[in-house]
N, CA, C and O atoms as a printed pandas DataFrame, in Angstrom:
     atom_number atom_name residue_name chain_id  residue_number  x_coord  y_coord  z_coord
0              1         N          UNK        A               1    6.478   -2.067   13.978
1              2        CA          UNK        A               1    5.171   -2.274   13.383
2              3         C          UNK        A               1    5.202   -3.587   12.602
3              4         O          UNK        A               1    6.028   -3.995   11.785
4              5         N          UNK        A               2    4.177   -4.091   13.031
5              6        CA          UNK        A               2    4.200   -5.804   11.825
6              7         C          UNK        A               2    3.352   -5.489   10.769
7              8         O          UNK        A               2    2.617   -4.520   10.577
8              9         N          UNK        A               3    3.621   -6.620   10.037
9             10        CA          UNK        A               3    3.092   -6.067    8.284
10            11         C          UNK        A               3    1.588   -5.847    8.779
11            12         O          UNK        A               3    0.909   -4.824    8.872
12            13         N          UNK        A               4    1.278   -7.406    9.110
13            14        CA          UNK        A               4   -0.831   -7.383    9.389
14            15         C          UNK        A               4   -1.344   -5.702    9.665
15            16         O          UNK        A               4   -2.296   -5.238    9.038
16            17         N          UNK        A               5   -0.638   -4.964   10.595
17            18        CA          UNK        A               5   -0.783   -3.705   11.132
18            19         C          UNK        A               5   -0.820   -2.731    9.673
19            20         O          UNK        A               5   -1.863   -2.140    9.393
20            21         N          UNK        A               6   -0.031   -2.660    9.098
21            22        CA          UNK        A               6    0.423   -1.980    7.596
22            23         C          UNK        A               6   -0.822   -2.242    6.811
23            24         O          UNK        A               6   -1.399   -1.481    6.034
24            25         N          UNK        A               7   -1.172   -3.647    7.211
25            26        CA          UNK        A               7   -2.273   -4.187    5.627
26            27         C          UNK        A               7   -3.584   -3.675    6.485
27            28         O          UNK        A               7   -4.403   -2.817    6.156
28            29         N          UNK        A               8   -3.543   -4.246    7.353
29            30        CA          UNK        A               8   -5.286   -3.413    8.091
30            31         C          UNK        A               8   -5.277   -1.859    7.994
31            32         O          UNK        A               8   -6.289   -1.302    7.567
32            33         N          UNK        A               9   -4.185   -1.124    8.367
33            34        CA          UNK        A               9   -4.320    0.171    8.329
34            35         C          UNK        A               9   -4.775    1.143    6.744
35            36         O          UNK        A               9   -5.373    2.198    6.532
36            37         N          UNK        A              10   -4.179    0.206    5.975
37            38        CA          UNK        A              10   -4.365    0.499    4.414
38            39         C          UNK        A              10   -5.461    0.416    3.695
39            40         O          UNK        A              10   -5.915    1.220    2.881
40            41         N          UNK        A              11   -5.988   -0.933    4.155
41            42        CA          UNK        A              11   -7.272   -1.607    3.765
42            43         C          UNK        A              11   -8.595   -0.765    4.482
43            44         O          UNK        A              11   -9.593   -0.478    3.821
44            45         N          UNK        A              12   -8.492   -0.527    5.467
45            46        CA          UNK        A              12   -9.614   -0.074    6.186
46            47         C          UNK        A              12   -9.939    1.123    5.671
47            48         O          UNK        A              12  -11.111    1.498    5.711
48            49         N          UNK        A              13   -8.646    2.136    4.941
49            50        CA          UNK        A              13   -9.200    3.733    4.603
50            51         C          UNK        A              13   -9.517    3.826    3.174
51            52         O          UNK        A              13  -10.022    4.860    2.736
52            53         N          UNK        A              14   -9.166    2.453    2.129
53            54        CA          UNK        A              14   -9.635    2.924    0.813
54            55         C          UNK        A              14  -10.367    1.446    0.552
55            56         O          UNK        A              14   -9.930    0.311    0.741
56            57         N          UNK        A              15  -11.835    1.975   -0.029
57            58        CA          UNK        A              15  -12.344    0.644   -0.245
58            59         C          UNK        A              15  -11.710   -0.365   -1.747
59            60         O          UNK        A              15  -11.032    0.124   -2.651
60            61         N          UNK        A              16  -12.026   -1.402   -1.689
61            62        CA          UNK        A              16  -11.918   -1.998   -2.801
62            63         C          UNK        A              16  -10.718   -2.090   -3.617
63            64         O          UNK        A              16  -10.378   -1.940   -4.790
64            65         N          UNK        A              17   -9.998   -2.544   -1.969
65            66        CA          UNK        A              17   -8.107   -2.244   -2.440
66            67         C          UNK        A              17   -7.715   -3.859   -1.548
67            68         O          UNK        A              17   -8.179   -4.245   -0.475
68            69         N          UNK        A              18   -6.717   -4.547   -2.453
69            70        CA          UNK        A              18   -6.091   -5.942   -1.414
70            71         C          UNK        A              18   -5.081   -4.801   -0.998
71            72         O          UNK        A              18   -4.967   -3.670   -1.470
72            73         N          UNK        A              19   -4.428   -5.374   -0.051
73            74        CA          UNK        A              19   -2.587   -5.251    0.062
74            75         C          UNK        A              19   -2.224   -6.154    0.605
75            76         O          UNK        A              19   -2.808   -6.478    1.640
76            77         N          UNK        A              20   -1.105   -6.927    0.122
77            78        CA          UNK        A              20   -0.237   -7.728    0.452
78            79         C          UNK        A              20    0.974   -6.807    1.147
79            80         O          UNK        A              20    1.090   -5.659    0.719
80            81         N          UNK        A              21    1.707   -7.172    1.999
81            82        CA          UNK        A              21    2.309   -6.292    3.001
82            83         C          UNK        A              21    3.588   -7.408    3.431
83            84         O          UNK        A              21    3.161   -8.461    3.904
84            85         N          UNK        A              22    5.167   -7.288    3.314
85            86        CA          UNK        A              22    5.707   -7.960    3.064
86            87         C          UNK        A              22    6.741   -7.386    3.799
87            88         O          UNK        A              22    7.051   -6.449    3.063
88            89         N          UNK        A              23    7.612   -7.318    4.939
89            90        CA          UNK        A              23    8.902   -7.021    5.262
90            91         C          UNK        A              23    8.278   -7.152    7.190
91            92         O          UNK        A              23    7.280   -7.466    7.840
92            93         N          UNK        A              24    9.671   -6.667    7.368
93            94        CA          UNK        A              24    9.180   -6.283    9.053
94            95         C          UNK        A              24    9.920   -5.291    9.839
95            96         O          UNK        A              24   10.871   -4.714    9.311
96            97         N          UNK        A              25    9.591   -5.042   11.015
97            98        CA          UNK        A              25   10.210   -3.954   11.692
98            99         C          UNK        A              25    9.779   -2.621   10.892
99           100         O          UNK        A              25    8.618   -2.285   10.661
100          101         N          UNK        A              26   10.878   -1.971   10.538
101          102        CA          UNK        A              26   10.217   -0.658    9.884
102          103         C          UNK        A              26   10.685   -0.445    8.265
103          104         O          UNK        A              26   11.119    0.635    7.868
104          105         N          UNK        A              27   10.557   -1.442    7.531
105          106        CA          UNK        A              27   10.618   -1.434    6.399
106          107         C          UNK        A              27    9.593   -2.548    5.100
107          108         O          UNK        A              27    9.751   -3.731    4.800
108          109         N          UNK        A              28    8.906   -1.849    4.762
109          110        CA          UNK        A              28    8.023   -2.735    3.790
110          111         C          UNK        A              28    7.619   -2.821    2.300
111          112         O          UNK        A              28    7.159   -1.903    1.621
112          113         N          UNK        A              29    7.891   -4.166    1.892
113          114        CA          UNK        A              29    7.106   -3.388    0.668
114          115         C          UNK        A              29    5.640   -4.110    0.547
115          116         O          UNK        A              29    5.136   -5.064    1.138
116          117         N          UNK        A              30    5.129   -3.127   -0.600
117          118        CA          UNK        A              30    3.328   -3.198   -0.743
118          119         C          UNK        A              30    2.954   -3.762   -2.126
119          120         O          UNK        A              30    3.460   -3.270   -3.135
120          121         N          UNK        A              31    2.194   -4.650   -2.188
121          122        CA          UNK        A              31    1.344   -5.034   -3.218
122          123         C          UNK        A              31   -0.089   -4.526   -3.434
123          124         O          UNK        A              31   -1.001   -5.276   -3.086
124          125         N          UNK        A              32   -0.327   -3.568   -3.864
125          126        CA          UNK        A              32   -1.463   -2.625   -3.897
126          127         C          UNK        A              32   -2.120   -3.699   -5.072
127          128         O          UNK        A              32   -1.670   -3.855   -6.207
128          129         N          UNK        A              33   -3.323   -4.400   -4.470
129          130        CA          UNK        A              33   -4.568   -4.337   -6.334
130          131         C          UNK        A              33   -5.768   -3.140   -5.654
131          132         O          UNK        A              33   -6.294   -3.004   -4.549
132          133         N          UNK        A              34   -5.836   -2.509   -6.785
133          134        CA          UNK        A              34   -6.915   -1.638   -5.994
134          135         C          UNK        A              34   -7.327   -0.995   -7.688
135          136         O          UNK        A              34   -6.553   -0.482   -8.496
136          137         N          UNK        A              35   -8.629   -1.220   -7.808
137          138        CA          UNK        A              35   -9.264   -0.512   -9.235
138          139         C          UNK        A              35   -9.525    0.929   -8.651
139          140         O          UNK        A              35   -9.636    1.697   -9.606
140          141         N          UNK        A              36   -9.657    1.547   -7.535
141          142        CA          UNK        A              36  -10.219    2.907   -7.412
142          143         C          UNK        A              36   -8.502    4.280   -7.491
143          144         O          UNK        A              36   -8.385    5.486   -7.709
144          145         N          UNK        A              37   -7.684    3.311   -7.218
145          146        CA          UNK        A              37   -6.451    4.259   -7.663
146          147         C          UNK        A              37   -6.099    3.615   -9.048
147          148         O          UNK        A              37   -4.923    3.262   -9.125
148          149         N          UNK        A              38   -6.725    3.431   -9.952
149          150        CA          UNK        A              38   -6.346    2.914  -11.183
150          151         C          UNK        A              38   -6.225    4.557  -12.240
151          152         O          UNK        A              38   -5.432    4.813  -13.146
152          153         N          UNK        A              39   -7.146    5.262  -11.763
153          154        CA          UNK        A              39   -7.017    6.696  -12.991
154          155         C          UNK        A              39   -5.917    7.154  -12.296
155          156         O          UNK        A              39   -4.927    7.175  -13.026
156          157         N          UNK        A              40   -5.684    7.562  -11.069
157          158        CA          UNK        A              40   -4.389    7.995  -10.907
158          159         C          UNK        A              40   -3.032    7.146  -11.631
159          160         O          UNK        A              40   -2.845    5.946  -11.833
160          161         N          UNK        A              41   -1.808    8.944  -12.043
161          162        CA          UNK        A              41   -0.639    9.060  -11.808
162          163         C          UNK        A              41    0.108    8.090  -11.074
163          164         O          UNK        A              41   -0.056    8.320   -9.876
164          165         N          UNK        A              42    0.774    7.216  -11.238
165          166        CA          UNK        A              42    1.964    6.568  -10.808
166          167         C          UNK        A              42    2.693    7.410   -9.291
167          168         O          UNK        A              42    3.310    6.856   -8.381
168          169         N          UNK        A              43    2.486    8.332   -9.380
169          170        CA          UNK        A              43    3.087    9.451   -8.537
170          171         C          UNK        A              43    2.188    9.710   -7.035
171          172         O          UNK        A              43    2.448    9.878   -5.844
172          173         N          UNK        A              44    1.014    9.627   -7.900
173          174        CA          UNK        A              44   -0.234    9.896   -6.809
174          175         C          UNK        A              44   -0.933    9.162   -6.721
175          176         O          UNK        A              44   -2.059    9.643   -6.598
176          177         N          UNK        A              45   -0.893    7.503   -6.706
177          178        CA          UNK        A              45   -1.064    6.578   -6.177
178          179         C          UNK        A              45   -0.321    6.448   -4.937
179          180         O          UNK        A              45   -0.867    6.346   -3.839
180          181         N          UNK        A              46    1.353    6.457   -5.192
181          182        CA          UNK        A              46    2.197    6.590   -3.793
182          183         C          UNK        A              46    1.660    7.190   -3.029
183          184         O          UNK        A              46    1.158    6.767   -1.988
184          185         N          UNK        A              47    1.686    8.480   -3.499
185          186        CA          UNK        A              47    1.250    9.639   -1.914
186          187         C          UNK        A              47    0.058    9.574   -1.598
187          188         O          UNK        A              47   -0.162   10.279   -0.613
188          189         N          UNK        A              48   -1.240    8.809   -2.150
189          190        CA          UNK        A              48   -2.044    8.174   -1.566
190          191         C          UNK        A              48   -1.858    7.716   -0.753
191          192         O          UNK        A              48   -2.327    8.092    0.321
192          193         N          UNK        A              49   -1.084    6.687   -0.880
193          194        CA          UNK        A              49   -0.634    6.048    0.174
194          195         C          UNK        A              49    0.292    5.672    1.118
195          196         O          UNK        A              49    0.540    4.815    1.966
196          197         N          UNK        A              50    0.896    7.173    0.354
197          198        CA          UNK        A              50    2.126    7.834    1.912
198          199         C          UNK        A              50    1.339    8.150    3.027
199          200         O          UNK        A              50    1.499    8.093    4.246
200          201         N          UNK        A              51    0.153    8.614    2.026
201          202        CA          UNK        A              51   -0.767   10.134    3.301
202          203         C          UNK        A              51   -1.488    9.217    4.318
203          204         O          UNK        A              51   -1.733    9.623    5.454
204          205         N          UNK        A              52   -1.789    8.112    3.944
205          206        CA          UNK        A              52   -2.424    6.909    4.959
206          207         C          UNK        A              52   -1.063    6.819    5.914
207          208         O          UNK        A              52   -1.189    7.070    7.113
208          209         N          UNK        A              53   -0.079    6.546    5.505
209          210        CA          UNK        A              53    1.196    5.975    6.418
210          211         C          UNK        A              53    1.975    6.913    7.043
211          212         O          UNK        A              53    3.099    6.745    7.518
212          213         N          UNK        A              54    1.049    8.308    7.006
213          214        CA          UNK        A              54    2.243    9.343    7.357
214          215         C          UNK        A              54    2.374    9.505    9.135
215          216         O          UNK        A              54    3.408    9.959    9.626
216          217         N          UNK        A              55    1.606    9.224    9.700
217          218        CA          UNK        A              55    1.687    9.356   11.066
218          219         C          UNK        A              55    2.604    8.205   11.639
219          220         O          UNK        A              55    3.337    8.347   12.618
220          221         N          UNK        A              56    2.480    7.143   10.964
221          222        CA          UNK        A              56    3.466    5.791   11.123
222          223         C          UNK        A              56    4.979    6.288   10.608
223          224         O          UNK        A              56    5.988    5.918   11.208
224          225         N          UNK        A              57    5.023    6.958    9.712
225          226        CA          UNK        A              57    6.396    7.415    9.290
226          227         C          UNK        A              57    7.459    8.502    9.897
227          228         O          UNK        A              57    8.687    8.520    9.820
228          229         N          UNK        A              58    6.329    9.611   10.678
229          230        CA          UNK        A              58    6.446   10.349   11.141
230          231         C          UNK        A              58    7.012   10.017   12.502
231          232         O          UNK        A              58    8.103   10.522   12.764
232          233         N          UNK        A              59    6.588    9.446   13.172
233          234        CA          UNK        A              59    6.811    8.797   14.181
234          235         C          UNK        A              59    8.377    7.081   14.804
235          236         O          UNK        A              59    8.866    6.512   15.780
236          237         N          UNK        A              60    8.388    7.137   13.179
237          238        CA          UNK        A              60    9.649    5.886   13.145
238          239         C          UNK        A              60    8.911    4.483   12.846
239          240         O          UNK        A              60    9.563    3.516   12.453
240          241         N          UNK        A              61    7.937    4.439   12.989
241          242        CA          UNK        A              61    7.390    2.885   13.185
242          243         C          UNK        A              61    7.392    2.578   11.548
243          244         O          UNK        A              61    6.976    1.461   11.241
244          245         N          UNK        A              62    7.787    3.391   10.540
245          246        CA          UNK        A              62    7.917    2.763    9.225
246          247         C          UNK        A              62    8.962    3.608    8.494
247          248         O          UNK        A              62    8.848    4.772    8.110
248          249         N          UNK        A              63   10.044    2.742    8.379
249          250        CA          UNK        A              63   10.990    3.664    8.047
250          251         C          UNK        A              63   11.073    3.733    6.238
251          252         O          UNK        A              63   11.467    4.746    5.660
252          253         N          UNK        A              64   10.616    2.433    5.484
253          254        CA          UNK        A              64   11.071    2.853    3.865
254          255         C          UNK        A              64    9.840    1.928    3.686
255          256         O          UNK        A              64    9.403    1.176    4.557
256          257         N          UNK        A              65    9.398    2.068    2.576
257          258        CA          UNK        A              65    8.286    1.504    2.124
258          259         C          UNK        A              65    8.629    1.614    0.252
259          260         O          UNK        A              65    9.098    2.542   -0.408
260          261         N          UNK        A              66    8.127    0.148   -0.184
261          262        CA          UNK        A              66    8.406    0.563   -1.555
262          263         C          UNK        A              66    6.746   -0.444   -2.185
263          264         O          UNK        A              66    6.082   -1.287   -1.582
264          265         N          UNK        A              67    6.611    0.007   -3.270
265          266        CA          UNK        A              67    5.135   -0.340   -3.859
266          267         C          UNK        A              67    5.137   -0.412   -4.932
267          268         O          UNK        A              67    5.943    0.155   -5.670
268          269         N          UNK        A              68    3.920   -1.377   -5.389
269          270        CA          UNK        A              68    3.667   -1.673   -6.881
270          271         C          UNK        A              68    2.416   -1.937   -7.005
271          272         O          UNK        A              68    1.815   -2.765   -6.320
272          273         N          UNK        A              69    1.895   -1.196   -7.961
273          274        CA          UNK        A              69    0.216   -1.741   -8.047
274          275         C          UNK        A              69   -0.173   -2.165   -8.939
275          276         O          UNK        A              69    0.322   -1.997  -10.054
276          277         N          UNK        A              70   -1.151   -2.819   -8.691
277          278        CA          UNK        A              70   -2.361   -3.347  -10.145
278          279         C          UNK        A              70   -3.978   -3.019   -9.888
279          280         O          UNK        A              70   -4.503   -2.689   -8.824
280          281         N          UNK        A              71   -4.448   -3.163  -10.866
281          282        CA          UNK        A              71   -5.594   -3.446  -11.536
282          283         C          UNK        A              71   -6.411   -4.832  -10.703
283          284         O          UNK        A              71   -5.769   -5.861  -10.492
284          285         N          UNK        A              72   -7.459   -4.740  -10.398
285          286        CA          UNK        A              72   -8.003   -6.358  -10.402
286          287         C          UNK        A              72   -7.838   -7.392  -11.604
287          288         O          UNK        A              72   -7.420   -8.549  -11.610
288          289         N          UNK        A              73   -8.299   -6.590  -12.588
289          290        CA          UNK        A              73   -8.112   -7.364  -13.655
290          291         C          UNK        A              73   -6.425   -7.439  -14.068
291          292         O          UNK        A              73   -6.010   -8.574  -14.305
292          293         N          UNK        A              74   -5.872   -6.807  -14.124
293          294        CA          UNK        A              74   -4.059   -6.959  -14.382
294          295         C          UNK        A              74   -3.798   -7.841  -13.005
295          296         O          UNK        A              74   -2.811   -8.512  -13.306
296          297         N          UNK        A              75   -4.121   -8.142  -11.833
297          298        CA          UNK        A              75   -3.574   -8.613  -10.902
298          299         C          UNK        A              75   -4.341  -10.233  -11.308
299          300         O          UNK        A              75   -3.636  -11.167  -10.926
300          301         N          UNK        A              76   -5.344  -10.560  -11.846
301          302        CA          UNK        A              76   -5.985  -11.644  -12.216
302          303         C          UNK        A              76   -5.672  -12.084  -13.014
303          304         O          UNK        A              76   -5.586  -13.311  -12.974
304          305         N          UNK        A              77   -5.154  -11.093  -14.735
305          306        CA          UNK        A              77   -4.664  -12.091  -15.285
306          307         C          UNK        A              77   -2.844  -12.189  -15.804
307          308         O          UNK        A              77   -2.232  -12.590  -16.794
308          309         N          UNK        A              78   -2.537  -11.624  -14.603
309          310        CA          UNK        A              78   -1.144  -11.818  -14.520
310          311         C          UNK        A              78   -0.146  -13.542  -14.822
311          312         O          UNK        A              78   -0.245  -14.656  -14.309
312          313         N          UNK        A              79    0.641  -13.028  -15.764
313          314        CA          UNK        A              79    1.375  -14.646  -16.001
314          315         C          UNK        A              79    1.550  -15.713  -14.945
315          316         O          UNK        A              79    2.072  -16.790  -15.235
């Protein structure tokens, strides 16, 4: 699976989310800005967005995935 594939698949199911999408073959990591998983848990932001990647995972085409998110505004006025 190539990243572009990872970032369209992500982008398309939650609105008003970037992802930056960074590795290849079956390992990636994610740059989530997204204000609509902002009230969520640290915990359940991930499995948000395990549950998008689970048929890709399930299957081998993504083997480890690691993530970090922000805020629009924390991703804007980042150092």
């Amino acid at each position: 699976m190539q990243a572009v594939e990872v970032k369209k698949l992500i982008e398309a199911q939650l609105a008003d989310t970037q992802v930056e999408v960074d590795g290849e073959g079956c390992n990636f990591q994610l740059l989530v800005i997204s204000d609509s998983l902002a009230a969520l848990s640290p915990v359940k932001r991930q499995q948000q967005i395990y549950a998008l990647l689970n048929e890709q995972i399930a299957d081998g085409s993504i083997h480890a995935v690691s993530m970090k998110f922000f805020t629009r505004e924390a991703w804007d006025n980042r150092p």
